[in-house]
N, CA, C and O atoms as CSV, one atom per row, in Angstrom:
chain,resi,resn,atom,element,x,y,z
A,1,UNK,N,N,24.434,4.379,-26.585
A,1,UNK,CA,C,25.725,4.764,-27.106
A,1,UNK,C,C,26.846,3.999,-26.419
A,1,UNK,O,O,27.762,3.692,-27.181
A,2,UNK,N,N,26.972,3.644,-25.226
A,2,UNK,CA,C,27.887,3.228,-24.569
A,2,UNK,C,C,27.679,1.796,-25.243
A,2,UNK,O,O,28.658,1.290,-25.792
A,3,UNK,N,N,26.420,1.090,-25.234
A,3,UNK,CA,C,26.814,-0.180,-25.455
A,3,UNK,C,C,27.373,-0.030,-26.822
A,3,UNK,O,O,28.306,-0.807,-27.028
A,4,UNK,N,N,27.098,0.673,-27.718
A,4,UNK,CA,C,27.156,0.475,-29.171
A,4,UNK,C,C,28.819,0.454,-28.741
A,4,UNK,O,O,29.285,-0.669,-28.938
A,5,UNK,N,N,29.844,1.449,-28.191
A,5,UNK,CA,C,30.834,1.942,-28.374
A,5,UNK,C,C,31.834,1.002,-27.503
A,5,UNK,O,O,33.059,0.968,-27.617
A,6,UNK,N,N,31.092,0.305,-26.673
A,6,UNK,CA,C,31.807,-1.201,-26.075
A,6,UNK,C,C,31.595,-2.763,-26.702
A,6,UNK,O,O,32.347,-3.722,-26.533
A,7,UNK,N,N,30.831,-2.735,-27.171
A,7,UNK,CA,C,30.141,-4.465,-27.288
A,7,UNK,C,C,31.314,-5.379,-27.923
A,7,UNK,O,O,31.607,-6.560,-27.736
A,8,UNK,N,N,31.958,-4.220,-28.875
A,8,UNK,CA,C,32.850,-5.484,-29.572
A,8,UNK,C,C,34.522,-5.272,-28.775
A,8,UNK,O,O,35.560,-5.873,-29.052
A,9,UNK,N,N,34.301,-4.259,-27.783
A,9,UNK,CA,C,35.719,-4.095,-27.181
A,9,UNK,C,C,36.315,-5.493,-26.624
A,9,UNK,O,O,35.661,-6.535,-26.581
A,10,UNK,N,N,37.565,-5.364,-26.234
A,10,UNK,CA,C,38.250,-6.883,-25.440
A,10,UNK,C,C,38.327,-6.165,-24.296
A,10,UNK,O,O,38.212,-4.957,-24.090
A,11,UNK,N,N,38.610,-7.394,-23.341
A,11,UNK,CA,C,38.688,-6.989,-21.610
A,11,UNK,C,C,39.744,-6.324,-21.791
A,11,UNK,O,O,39.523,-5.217,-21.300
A,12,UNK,N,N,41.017,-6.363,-22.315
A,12,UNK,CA,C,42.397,-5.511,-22.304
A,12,UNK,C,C,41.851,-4.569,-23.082
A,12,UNK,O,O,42.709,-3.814,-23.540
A,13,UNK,N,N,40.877,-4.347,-23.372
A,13,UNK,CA,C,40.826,-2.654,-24.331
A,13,UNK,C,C,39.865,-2.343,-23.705
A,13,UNK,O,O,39.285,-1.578,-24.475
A,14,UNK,N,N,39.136,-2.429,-22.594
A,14,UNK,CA,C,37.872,-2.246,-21.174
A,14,UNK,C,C,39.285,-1.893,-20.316
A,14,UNK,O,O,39.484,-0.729,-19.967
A,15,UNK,N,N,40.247,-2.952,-19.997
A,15,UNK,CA,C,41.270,-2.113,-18.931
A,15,UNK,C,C,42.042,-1.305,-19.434
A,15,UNK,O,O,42.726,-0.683,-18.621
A,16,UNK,N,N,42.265,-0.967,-21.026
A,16,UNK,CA,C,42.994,-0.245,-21.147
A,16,UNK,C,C,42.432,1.538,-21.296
A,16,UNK,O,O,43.178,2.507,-21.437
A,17,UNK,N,N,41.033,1.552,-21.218
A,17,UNK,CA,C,40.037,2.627,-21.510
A,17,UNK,C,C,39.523,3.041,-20.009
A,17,UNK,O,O,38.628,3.864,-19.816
A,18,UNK,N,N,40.246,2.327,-18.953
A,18,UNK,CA,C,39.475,2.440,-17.499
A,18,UNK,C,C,38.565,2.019,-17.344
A,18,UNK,O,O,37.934,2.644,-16.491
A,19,UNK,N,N,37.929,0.987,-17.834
A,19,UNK,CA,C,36.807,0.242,-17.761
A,19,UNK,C,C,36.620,-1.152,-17.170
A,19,UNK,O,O,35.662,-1.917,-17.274
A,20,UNK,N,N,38.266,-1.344,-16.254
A,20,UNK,CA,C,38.490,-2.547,-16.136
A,20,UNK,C,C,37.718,-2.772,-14.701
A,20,UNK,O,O,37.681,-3.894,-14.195
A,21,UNK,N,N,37.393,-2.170,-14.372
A,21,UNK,CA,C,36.664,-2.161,-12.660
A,21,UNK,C,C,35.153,-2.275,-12.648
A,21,UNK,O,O,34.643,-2.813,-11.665
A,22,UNK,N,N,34.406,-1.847,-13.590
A,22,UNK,CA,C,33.195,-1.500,-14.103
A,22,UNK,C,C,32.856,-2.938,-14.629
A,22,UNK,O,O,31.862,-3.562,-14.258
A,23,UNK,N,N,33.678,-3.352,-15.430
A,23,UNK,CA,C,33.291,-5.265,-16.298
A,23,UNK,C,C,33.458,-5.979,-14.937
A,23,UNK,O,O,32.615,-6.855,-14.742
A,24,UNK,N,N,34.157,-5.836,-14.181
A,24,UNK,CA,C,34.713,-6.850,-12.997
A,24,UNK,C,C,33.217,-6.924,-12.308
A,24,UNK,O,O,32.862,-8.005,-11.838
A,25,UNK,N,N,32.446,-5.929,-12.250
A,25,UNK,CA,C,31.540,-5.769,-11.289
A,25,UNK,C,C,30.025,-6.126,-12.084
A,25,UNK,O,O,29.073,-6.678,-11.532
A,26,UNK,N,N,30.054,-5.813,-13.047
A,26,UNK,CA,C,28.956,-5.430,-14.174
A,26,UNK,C,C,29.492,-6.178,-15.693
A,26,UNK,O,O,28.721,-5.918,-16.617
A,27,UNK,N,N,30.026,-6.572,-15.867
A,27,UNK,CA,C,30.416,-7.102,-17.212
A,27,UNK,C,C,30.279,-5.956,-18.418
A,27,UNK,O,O,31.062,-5.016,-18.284
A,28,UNK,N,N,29.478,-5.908,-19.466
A,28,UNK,CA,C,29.467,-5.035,-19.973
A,28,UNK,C,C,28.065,-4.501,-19.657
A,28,UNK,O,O,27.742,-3.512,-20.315
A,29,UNK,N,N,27.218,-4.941,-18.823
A,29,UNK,CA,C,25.760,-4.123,-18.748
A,29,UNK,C,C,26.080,-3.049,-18.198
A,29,UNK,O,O,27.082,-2.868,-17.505
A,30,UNK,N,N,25.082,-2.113,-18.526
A,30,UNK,CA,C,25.084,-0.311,-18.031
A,30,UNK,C,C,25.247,-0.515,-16.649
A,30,UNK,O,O,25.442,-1.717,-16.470
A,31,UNK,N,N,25.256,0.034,-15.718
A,31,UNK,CA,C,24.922,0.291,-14.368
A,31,UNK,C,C,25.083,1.721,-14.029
A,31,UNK,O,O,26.272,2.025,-14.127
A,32,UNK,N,N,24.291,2.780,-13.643
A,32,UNK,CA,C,23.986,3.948,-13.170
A,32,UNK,C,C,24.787,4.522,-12.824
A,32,UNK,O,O,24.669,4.463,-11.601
A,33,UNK,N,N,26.055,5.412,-13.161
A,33,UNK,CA,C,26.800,5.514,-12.100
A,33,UNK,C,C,27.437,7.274,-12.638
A,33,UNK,O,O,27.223,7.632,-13.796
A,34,UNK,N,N,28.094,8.087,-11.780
A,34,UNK,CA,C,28.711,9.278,-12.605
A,34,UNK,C,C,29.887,8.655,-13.343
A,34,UNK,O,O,30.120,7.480,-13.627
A,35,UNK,N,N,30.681,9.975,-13.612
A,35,UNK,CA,C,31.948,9.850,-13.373
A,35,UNK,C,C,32.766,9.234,-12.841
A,35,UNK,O,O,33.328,8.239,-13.298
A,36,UNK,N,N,32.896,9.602,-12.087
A,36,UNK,CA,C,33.618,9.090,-10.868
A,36,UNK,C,C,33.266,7.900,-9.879
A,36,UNK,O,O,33.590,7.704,-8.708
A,37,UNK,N,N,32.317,7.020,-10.966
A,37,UNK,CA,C,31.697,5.801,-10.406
A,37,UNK,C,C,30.779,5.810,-9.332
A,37,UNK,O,O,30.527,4.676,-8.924
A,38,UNK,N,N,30.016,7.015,-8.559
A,38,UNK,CA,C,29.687,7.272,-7.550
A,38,UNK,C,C,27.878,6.631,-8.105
A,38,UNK,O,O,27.392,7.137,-9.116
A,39,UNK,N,N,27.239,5.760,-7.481
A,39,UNK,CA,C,25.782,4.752,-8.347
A,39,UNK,C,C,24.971,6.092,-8.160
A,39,UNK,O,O,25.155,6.966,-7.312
A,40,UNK,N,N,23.868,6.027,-9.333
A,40,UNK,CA,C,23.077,6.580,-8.990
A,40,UNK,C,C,21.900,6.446,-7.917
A,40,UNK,O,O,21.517,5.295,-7.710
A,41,UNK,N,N,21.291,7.458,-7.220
A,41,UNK,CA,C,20.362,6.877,-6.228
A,41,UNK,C,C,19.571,8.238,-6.286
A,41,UNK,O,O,19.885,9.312,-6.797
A,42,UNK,N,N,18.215,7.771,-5.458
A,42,UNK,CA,C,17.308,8.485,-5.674
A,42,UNK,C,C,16.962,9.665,-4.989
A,42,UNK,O,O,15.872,10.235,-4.948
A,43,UNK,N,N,18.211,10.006,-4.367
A,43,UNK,CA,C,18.347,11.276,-3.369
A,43,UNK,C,C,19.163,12.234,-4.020
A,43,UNK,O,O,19.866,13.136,-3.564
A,44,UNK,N,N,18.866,11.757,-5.497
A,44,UNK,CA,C,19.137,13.195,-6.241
A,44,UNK,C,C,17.784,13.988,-6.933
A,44,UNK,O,O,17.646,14.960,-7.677
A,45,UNK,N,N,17.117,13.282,-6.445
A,45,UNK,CA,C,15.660,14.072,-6.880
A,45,UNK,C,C,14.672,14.787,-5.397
A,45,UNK,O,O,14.204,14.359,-4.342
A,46,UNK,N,N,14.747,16.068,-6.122
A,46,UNK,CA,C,14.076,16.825,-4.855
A,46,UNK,C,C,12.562,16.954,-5.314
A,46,UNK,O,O,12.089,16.755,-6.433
A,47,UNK,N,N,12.031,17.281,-4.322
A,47,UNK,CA,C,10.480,17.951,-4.045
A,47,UNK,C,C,10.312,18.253,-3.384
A,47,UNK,O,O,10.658,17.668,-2.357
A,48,UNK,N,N,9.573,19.534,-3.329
A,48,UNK,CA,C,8.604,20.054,-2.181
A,48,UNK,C,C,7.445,20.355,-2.256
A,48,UNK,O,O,6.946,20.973,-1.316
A,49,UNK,N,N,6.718,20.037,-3.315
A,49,UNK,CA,C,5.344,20.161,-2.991
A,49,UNK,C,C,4.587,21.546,-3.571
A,49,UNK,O,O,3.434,21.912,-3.803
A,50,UNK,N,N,5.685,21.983,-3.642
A,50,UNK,CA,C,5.421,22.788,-4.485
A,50,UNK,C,C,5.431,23.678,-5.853
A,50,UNK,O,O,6.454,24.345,-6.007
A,51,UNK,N,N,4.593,23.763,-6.704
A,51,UNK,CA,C,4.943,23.608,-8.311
A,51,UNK,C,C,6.204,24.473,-8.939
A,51,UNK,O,O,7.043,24.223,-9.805
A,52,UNK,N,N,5.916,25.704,-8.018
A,52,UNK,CA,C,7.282,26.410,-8.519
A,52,UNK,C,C,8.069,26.288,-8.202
A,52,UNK,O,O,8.871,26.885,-8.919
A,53,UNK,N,N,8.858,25.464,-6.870
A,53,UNK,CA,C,9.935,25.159,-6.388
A,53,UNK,C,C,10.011,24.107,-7.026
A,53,UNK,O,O,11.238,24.130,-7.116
A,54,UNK,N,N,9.719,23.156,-7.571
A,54,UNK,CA,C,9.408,21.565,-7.778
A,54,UNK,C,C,10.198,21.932,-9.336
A,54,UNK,O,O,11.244,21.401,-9.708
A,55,UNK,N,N,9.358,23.037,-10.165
A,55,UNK,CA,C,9.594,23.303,-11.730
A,55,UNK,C,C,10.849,23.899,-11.576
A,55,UNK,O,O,11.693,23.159,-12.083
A,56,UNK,N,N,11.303,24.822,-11.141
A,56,UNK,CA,C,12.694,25.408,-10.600
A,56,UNK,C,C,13.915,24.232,-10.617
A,56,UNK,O,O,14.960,24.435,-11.235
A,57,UNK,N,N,13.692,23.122,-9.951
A,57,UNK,CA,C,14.272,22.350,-9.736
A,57,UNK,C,C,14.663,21.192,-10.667
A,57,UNK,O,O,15.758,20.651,-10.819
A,58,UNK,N,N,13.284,20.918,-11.343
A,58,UNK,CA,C,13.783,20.676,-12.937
A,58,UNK,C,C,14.264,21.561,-14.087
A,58,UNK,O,O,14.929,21.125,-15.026
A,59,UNK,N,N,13.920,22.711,-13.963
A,59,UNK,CA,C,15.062,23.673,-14.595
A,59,UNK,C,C,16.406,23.200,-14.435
A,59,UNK,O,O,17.245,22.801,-15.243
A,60,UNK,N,N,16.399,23.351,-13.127
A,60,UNK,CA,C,18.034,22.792,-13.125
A,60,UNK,C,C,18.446,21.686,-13.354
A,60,UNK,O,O,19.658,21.479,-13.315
A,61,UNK,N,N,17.859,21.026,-13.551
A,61,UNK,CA,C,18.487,19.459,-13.571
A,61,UNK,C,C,18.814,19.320,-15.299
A,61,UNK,O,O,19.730,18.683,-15.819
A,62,UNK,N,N,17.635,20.220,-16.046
A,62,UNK,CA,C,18.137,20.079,-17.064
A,62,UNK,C,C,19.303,21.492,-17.497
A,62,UNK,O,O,19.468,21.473,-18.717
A,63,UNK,N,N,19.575,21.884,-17.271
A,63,UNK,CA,C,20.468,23.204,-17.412
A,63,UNK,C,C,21.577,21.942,-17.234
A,63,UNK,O,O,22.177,21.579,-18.245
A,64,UNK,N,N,21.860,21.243,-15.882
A,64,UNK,CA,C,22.948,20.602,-15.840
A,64,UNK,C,C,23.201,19.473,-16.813
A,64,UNK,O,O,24.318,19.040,-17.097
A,65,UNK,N,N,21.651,18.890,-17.460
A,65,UNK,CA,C,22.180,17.674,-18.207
A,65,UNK,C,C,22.491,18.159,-19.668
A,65,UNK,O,O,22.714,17.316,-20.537
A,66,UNK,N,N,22.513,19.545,-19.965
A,66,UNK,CA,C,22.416,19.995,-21.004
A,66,UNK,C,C,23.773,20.227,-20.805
A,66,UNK,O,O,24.407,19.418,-21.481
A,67,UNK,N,N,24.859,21.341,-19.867
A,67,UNK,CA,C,25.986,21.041,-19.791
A,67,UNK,C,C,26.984,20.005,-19.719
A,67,UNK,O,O,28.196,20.205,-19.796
A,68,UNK,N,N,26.591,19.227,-19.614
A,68,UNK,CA,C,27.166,17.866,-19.119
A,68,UNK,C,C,27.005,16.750,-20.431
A,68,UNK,O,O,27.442,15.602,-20.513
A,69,UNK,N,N,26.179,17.574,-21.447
A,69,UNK,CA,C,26.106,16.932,-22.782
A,69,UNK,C,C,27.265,17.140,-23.058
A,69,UNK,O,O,28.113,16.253,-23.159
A,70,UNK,N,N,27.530,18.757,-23.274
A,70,UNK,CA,C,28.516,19.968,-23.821
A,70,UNK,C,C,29.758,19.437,-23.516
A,70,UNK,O,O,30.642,19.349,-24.368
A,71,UNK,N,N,29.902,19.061,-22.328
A,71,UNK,CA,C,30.926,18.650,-21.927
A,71,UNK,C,C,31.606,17.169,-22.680
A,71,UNK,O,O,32.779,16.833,-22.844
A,72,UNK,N,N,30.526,16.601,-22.979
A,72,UNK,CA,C,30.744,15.384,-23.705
A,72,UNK,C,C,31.489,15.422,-25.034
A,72,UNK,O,O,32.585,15.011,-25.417
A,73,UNK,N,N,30.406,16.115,-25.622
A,73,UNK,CA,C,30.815,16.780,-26.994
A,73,UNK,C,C,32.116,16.970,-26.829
A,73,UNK,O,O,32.866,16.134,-27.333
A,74,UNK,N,N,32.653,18.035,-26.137
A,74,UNK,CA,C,33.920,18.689,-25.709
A,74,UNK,C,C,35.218,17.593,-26.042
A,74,UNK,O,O,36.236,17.746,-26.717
A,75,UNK,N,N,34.631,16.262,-25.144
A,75,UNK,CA,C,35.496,15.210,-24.950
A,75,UNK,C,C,35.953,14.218,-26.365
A,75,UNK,O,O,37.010,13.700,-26.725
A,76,UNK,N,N,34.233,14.281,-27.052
A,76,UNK,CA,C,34.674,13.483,-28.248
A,76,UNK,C,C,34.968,13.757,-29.436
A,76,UNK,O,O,34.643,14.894,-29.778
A,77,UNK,N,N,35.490,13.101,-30.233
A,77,UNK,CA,C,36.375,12.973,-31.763
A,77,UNK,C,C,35.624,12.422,-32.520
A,77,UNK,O,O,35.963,12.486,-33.702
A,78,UNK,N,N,33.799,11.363,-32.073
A,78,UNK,CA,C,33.281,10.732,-32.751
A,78,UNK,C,C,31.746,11.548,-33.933
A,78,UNK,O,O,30.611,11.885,-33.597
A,79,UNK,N,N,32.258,11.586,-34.949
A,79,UNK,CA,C,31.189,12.592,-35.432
A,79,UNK,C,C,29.774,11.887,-35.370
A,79,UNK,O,O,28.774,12.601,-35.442
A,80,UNK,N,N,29.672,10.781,-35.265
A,80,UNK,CA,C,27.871,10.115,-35.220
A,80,UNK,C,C,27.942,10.350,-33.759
A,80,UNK,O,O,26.935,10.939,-33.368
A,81,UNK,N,N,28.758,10.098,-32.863
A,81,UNK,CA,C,28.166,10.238,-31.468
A,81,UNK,C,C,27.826,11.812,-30.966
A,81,UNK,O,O,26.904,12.074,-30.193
A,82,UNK,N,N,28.749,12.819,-31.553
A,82,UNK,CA,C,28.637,13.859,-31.436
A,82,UNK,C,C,27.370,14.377,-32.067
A,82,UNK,O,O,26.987,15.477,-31.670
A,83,UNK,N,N,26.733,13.821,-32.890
A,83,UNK,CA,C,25.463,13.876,-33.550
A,83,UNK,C,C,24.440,13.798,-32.141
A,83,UNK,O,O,23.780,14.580,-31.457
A,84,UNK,N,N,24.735,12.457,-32.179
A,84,UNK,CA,C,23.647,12.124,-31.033
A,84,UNK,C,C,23.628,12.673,-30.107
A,84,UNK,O,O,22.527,13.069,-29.724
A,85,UNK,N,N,24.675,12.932,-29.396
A,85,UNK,CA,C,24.891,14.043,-28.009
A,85,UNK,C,C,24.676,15.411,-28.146
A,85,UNK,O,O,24.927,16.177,-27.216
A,86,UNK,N,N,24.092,15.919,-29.559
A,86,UNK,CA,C,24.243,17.052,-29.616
A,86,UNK,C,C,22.558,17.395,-29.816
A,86,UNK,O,O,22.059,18.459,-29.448
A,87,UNK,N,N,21.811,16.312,-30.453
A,87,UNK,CA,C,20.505,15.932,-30.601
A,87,UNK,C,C,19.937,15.948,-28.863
A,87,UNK,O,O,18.945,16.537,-28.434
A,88,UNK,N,N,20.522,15.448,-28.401
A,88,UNK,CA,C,20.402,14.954,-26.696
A,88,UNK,C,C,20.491,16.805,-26.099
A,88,UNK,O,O,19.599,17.546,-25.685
A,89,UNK,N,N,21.653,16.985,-26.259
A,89,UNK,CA,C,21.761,18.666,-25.591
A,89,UNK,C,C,20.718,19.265,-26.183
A,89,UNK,O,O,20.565,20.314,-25.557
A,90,UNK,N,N,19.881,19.196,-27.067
A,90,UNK,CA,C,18.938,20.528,-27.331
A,90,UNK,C,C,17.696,19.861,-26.903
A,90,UNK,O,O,16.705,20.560,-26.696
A,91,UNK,N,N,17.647,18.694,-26.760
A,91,UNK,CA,C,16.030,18.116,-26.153
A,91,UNK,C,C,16.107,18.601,-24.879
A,91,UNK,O,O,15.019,18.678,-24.309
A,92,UNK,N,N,17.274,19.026,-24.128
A,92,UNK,CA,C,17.329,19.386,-22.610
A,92,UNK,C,C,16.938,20.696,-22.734
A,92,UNK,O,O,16.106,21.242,-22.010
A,93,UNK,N,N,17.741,21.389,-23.969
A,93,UNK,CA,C,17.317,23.260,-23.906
A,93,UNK,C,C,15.429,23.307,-23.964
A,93,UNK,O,O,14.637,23.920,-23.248
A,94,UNK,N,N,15.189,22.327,-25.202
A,94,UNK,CA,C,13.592,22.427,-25.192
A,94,UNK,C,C,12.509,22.506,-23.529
A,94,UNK,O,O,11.561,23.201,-23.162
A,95,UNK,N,N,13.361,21.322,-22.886
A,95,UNK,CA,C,12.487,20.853,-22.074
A,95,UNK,C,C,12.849,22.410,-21.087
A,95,UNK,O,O,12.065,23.283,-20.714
A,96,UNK,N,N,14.020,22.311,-20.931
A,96,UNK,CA,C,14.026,23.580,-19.279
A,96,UNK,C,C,13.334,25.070,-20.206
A,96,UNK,O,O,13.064,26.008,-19.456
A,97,UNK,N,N,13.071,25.293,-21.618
A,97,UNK,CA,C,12.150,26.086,-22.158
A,97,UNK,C,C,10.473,25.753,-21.938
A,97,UNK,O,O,9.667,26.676,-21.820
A,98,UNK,N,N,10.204,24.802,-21.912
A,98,UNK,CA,C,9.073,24.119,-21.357
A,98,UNK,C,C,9.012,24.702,-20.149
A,98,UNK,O,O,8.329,25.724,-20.079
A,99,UNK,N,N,9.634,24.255,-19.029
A,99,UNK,CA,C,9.294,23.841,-17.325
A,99,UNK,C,C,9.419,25.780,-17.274
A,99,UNK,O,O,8.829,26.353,-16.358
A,100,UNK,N,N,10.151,26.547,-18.233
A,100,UNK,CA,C,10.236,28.380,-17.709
A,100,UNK,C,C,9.041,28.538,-18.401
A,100,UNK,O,O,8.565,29.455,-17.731
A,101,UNK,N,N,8.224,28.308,-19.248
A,101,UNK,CA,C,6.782,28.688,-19.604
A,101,UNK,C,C,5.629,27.982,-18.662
A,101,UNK,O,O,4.457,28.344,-18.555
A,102,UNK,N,N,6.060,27.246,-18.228
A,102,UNK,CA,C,4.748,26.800,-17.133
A,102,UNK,C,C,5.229,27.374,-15.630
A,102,UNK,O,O,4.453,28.035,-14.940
A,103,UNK,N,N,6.262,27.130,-15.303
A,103,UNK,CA,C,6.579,28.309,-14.254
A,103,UNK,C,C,6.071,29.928,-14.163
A,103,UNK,O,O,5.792,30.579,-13.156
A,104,UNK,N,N,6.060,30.253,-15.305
A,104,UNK,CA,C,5.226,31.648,-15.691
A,104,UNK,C,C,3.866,31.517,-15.830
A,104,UNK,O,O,3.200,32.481,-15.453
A,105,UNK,N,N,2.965,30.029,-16.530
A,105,UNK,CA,C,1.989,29.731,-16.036
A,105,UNK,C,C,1.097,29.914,-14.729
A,105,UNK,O,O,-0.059,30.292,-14.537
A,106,UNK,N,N,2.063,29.513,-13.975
A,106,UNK,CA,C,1.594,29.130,-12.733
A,106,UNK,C,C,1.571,30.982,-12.186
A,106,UNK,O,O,0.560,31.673,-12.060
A,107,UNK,N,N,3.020,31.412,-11.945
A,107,UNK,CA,C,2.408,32.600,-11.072
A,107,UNK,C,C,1.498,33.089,-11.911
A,107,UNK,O,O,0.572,33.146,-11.102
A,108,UNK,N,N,1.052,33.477,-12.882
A,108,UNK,CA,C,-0.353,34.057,-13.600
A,108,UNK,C,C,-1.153,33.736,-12.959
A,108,UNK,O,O,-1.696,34.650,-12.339
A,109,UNK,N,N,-1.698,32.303,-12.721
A,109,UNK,CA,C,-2.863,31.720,-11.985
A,109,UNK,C,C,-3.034,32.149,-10.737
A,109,UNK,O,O,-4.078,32.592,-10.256
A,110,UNK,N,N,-1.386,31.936,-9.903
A,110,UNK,CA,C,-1.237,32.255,-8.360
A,110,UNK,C,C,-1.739,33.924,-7.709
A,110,UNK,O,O,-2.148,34.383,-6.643
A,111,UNK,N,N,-1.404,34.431,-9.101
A,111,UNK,CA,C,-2.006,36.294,-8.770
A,111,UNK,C,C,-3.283,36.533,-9.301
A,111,UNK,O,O,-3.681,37.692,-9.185
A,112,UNK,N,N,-4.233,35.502,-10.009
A,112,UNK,CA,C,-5.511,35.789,-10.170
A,112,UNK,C,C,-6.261,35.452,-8.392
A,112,UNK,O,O,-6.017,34.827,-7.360
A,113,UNK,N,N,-7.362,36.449,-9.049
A,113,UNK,CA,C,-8.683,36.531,-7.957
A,113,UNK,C,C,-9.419,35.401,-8.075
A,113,UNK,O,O,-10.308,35.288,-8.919
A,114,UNK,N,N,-9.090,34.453,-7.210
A,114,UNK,CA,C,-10.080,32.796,-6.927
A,114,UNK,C,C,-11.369,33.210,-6.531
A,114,UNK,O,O,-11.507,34.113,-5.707
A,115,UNK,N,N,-12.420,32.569,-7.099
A,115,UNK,CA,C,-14.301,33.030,-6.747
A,115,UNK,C,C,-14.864,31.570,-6.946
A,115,UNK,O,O,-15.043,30.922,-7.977
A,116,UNK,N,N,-15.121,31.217,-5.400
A,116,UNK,CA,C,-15.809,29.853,-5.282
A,116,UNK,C,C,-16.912,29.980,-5.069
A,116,UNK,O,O,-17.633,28.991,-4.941
């Protein structure tokens, strides 16, 4: 989406959209980054080793990318992008519906009687 919604922009319509710092560094390729330009890195992914803390934790990640769709939506005026972002927000509801049925999986298993 981003490239679609930049490719044919001009550098004065990149600086005039706040984008003029981002081309300086990156031209128009993606580069990872929030909001607030802060890069992505890989010390936003937790684990511990363990399945229900581990699944918990992708719960949340999608709870947040599902808000953070919403939020998008919120922002735009574009009805095909709002399509797509809105397609995007419910693949997140599916999945953190996923990771709460195998989380319930698991303690089932964890409170059965093991016989080796």
């Amino acid at each position: 989406m981003v490239n679609k919604l930049t490719k044919d922009a001009s550098v004065e319509e990149l600086k005039a959209a706040g984008l003029g710092e981002h081309y300086a560094n990156h031209e128009r390729a993606l580069f990872y980054e929030n909001a607030s330009g802060v890069p992505f890195t890989a010390t936003y992914f937790q684990a511990k080793n363990d399945p229900i803390a581990d699944l918990y934790e992708d719960i949340a990640a999608e709870e947040k990318a599902r808000a953070t769709y919403q939020w998008l939506i919120d922002l735009s005026d574009d009805p095909d992008i709002n399509d797509s972002l809105k397609f995007l927000r419910e693949r997140e509801v599916v999945h953190s519906q996923r990771f709460r049925e195998a989380v319930e999986i698991l303690k089932e298993y964890q409170s059965q009687k093991k016989y080796f």
